[in-house]
MARVEX-137044 format. One record per residue (C-alpha): y, x, z; chain. Coordinates in Angstrom, 1 decimal. Last residue first. Layout:
+--------+--------+--------+-------+
|     yy |     xx |     zz | kette |
+--------+--------+--------+-------+
|      Y |      X |      Z |     A |
...
+--------+--------+--------+-------+
! end
This chain:
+--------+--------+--------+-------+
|     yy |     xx |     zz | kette |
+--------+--------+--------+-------+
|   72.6 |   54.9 |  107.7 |     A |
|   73.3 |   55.7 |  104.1 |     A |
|   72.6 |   59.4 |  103.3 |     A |
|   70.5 |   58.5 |  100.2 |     A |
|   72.8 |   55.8 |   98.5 |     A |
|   75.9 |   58.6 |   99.0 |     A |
|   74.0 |   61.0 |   97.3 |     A |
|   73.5 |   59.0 |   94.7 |     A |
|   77.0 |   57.8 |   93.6 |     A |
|   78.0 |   61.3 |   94.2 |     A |
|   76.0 |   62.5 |   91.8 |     A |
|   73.5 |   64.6 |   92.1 |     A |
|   72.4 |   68.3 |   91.7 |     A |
|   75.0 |   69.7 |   94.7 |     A |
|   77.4 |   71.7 |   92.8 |     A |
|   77.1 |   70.5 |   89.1 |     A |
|   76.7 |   67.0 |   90.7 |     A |
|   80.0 |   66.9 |   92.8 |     A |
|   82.0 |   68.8 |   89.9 |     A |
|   81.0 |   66.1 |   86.7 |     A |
|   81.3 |   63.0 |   89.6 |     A |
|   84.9 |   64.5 |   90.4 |     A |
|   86.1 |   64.9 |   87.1 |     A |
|   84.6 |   61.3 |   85.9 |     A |
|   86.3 |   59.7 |   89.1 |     A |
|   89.7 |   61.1 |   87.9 |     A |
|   92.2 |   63.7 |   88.3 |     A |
|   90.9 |   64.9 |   91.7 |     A |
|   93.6 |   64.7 |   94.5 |     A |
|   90.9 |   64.4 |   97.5 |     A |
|   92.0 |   61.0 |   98.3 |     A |
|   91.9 |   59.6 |   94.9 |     A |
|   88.2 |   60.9 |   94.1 |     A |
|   87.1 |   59.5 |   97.4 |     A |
|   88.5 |   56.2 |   96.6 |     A |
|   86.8 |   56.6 |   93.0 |     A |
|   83.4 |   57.6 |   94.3 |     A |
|   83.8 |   55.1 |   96.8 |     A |
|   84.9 |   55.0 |  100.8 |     A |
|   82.3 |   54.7 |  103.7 |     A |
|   84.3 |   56.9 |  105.7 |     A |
|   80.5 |   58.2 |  106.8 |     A |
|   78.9 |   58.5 |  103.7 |     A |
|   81.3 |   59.2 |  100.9 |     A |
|   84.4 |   60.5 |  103.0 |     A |
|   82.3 |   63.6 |  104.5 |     A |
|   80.6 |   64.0 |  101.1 |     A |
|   83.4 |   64.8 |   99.5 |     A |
|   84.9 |   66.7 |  102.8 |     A |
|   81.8 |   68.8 |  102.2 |     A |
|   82.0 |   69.4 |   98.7 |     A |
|   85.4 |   70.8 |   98.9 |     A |
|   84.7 |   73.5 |  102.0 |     A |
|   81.7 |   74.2 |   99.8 |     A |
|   83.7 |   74.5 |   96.5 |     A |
|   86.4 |   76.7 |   98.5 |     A |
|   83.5 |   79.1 |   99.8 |     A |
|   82.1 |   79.4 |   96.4 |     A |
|   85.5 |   80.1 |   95.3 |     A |
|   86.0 |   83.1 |   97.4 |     A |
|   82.1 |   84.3 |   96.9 |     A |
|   79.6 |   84.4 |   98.8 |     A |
|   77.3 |   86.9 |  101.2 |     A |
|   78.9 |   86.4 |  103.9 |     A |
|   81.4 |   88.7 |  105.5 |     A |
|   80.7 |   91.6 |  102.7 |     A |
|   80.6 |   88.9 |  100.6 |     A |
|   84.1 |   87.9 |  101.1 |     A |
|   85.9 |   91.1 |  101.4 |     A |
|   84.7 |   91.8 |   98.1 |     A |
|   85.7 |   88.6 |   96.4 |     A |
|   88.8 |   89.0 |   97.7 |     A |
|   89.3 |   92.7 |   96.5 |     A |
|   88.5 |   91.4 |   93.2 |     A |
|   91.2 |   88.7 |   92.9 |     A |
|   93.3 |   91.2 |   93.8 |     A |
|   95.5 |   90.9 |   97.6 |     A |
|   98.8 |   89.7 |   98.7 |     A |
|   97.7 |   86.6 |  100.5 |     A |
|   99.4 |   83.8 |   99.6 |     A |
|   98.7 |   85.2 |   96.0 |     A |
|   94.8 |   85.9 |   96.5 |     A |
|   94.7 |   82.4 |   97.2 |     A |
|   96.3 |   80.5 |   94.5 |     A |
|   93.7 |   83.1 |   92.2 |     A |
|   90.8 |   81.3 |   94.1 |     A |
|   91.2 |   78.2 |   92.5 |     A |
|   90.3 |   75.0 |   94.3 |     A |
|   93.9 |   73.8 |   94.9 |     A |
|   96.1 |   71.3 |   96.8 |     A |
|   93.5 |   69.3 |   98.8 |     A |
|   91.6 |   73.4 |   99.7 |     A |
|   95.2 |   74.2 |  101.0 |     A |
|   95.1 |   74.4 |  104.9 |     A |
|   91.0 |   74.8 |  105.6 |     A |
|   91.2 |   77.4 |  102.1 |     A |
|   93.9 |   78.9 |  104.4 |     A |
|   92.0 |   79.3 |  107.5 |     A |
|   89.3 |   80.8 |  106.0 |     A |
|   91.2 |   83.6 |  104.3 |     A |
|   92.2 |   84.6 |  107.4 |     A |
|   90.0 |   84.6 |  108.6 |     A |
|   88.6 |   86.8 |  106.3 |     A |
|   91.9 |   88.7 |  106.5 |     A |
|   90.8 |   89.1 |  110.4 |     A |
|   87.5 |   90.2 |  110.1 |     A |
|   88.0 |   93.1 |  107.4 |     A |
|   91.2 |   94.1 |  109.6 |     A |
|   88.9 |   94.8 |  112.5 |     A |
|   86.5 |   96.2 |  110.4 |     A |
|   83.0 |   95.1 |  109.5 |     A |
|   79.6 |   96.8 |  109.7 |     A |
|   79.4 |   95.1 |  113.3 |     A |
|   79.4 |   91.6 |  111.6 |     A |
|   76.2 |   90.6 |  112.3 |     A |
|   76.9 |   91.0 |  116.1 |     A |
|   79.2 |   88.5 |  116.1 |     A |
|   78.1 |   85.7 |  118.0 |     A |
|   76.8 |   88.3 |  120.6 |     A |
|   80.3 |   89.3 |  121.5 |     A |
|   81.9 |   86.3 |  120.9 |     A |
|   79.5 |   84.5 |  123.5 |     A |
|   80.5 |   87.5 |  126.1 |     A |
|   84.6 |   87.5 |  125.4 |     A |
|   84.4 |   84.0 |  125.2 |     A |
|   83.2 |   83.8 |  128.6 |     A |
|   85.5 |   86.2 |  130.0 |     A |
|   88.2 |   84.1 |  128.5 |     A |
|   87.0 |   80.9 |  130.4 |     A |
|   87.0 |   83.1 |  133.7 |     A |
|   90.4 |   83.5 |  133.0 |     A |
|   91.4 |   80.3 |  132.1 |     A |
|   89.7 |   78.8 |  135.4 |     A |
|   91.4 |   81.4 |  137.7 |     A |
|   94.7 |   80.5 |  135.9 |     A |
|   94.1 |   76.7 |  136.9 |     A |
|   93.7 |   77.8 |  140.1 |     A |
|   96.4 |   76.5 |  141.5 |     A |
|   95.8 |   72.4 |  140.5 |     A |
|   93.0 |   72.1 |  142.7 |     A |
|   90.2 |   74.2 |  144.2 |     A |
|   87.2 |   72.0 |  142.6 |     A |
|   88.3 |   73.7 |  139.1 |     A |
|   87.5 |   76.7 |  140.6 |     A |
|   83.9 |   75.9 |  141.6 |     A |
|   83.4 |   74.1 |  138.2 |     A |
|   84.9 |   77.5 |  136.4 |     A |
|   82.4 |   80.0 |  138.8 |     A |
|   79.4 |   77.4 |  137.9 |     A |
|   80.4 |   77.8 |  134.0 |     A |
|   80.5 |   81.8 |  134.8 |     A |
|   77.3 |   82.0 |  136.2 |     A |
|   75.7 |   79.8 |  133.6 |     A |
|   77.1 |   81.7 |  130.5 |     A |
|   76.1 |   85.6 |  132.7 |     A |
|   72.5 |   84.3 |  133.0 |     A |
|   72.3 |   83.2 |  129.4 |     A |
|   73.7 |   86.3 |  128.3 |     A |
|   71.2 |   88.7 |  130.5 |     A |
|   68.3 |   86.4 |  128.8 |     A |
|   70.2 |   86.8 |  125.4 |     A |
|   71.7 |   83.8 |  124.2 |     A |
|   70.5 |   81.7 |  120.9 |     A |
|   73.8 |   81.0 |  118.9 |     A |
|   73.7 |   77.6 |  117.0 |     A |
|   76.6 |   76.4 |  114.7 |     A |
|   75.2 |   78.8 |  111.9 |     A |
|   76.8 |   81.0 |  109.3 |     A |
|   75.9 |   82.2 |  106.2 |     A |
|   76.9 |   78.7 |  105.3 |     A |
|   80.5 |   79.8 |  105.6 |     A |
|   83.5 |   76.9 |  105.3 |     A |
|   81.7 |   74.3 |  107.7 |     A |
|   80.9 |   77.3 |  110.0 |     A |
|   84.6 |   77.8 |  110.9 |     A |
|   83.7 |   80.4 |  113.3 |     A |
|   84.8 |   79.6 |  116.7 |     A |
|   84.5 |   82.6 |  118.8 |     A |
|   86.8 |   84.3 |  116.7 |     A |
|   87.2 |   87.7 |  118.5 |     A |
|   90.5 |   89.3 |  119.0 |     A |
|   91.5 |   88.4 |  122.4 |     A |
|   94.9 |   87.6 |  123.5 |     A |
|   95.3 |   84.2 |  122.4 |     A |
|   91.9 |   83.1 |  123.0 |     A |
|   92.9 |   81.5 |  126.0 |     A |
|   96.3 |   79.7 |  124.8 |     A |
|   94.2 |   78.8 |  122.0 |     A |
|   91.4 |   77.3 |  123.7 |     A |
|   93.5 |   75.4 |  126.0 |     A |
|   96.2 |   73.9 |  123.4 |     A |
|   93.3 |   73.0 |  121.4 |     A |
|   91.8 |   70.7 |  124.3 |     A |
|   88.7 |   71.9 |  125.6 |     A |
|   85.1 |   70.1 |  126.1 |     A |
|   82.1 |   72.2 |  127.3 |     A |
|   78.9 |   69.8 |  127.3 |     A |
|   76.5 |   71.3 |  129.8 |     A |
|   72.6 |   71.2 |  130.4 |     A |
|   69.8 |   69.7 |  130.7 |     A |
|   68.1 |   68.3 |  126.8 |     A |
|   67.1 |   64.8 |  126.3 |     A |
|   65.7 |   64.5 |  122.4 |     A |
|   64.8 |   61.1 |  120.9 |     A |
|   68.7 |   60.0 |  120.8 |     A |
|   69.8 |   62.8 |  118.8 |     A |
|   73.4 |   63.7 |  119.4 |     A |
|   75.9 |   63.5 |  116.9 |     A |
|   78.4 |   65.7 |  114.7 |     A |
|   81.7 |   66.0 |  112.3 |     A |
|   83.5 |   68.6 |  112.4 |     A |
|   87.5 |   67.9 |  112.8 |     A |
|   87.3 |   69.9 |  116.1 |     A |
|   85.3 |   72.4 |  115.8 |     A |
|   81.8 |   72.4 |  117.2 |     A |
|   79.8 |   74.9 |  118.9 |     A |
|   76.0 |   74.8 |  119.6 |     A |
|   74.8 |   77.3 |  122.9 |     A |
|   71.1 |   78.1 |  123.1 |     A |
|   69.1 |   79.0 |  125.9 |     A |
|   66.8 |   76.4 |  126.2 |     A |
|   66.2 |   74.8 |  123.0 |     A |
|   68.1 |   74.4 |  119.6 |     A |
|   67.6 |   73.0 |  115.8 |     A |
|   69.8 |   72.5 |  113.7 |     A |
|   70.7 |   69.1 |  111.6 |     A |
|   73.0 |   69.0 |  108.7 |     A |
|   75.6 |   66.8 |  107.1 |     A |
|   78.5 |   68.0 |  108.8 |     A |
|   76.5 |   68.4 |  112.3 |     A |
|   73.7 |   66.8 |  113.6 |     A |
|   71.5 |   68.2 |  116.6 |     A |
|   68.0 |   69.0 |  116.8 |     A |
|   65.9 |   69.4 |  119.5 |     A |
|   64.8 |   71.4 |  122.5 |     A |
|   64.5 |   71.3 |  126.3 |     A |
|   66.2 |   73.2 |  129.6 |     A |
|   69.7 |   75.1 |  129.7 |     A |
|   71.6 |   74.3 |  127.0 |     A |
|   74.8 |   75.0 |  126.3 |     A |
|   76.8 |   72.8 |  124.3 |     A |
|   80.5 |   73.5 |  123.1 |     A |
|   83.1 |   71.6 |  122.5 |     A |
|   86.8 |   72.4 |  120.1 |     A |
|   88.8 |   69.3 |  120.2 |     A |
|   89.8 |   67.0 |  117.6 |     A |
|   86.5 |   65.3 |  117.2 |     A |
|   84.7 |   63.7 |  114.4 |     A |
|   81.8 |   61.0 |  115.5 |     A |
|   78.5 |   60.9 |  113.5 |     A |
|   75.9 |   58.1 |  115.6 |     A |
|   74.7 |   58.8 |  118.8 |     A |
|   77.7 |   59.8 |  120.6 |     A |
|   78.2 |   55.5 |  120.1 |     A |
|   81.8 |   55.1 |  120.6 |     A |
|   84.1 |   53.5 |  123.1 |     A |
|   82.4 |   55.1 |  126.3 |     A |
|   81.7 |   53.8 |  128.6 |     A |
|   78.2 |   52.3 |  128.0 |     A |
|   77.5 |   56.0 |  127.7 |     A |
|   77.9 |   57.0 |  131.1 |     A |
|   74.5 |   57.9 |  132.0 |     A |
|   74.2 |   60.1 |  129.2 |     A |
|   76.9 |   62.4 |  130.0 |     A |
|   76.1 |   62.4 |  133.6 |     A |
|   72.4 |   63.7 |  132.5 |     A |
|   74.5 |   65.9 |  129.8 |     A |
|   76.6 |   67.7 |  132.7 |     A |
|   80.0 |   67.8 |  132.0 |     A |
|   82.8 |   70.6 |  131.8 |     A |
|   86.1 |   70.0 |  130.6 |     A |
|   88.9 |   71.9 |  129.8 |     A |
|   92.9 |   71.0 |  129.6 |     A |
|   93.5 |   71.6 |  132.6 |     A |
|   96.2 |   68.5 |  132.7 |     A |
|   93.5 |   66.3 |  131.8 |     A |
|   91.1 |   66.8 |  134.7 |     A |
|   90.8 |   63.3 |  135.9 |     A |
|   89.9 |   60.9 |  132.8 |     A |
|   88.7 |   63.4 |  130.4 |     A |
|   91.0 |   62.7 |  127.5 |     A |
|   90.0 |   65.2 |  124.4 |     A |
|   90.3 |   62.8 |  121.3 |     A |
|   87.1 |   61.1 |  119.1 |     A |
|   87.8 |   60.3 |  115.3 |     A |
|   85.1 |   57.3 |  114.7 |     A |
|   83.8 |   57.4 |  111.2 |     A |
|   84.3 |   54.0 |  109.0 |     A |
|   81.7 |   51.5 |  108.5 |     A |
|   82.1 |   50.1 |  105.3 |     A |
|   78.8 |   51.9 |  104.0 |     A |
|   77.0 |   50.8 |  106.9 |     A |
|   75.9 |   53.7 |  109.6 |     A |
+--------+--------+--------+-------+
! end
């Protein structure tokens, strides 16, 4: 990607099924429809819909925010929307692509506890790749067939899909979770908590105090509840969420240090090239000239 090239954002409008709200392609029809489509999957695209890939035969790697991870049969890669990712064009993996609107996924998740999608741009404990179980895997592509089948049925069985949806969640949640069976209920959901606001606020502040006041709780007990979750700190987890959208609108919004700086409400360019480098080792100047496509 040039440097003046400017990341394409990508919305959820599957051409027949748009009502439903969820999508489910093949990644053979997905690739033979690319000269459709009005972006190159290829290169880094952000969406604004939460997808899924499951994978059902070969391996590769697959980009996302700045990182590539590695998958083969079996595994299932989630991406939020406003992550950045793209496909690899050496690797040709079967299986699905799971598209769903926002509206969907949170009208199905609504009653169900479990985060299935971790914000795993905030929590680098955390990976975008789950590797299914054999029984899992078998239970992910019965239930995908059962939501094609019912999708085939028409517009009154758009309750049938949802539900069979949720029972899919319920089983990928379960197993994406596991590492957090020493937690509490509560425990998980104020570090969500938590997550979601440093997503809402990290423009406006990157000190970790701000947060314990929006959420009633010590500076200590923060930091607690953090790195029982994952291993870091509050405002380690800020300065990565930060760091990320910094290198986000270096490389692939092509803008400059000082643009960026300007954008993400740092007092100056010196500030910003004096945090960037004490967090990642270089400058931003130079990371940029290393990740240009």
């Amino acid at each position: 990607m040039d440097s003046g090239d400017h990341i394409p954002d990508i919305s959820y409008r599957p051409p027949s099924i748009e009502e439903s709200g969820i999508e489910i392609l093949d990644l053979d029809l997905f690739r033979a429809r690319l000269e459709r489509y009005h972006f190159d999957p290829y290169q880094p695209h952000r969406v604004n819909y939460f997808c899924f890939l499951y994978i059902t035969e070969g391996k590769g790697e697959h980009f996302i925010d700045f990182q590539r991870y590695p998958y083969h049969s079996g595994s299932v890669i989630f991406i939020n929307p406003n992550q950045v990712h793209a496909f690899d064009p050496d690797d040709r993996p079967q299986g699905k692509m799971i598209n769903m609107t926002p509206s969907f996924f949170a009208s199905s998740a609504a009653n169900i506890r479990t985060s299935y999608f971790i914000p795993t741009h905030l929590n680098r404990a955390s990976s975008p790749v789950l590797q299914l179980s054999p029984q899992l895997d078998q239970s992910c592509h019965t239930l995908l067939e059962e939501v094609r089948l019912a999708q085939k049925e028409g517009a009154d069985d758009d309750l049938v899909v949802q539900l069979l949806f949720i029972a899919l969640l319920v089983k990928l949640g379960r197993q994406r979770q596991s590492h957090l069976a020493h937690l509490s209920e509560q425990q998980k959901e104020r570090f969500g908590q938590f997550l979601t606001l440093v997503e809402q606020h990290y423009l406006e502040t990157r000190e970790a105090n701000q947060y314990t006041q929006w959420m009633h709780i010590s500076y200590k007990s923060l930091n607690q509840l953090c790195k029982a979750c994952c291993g870091q700190t509050a405002k380690q987890l800020i300065d990565f969420r930060t760091v990320l959208e910094i290198k986000r609108k270096l490389v692939l919004d092509g803008l400059s240090t000082q643009e960026t700086a300007s954008d993400l409400s740092f007092e100056d360019t010196t500030y910003l090239n004096k945090y960037f480098k004490r967090l990642t080792g270089q400058t931003p100047a130079a990371f940029k000239r290393d990740n240009e496509r």
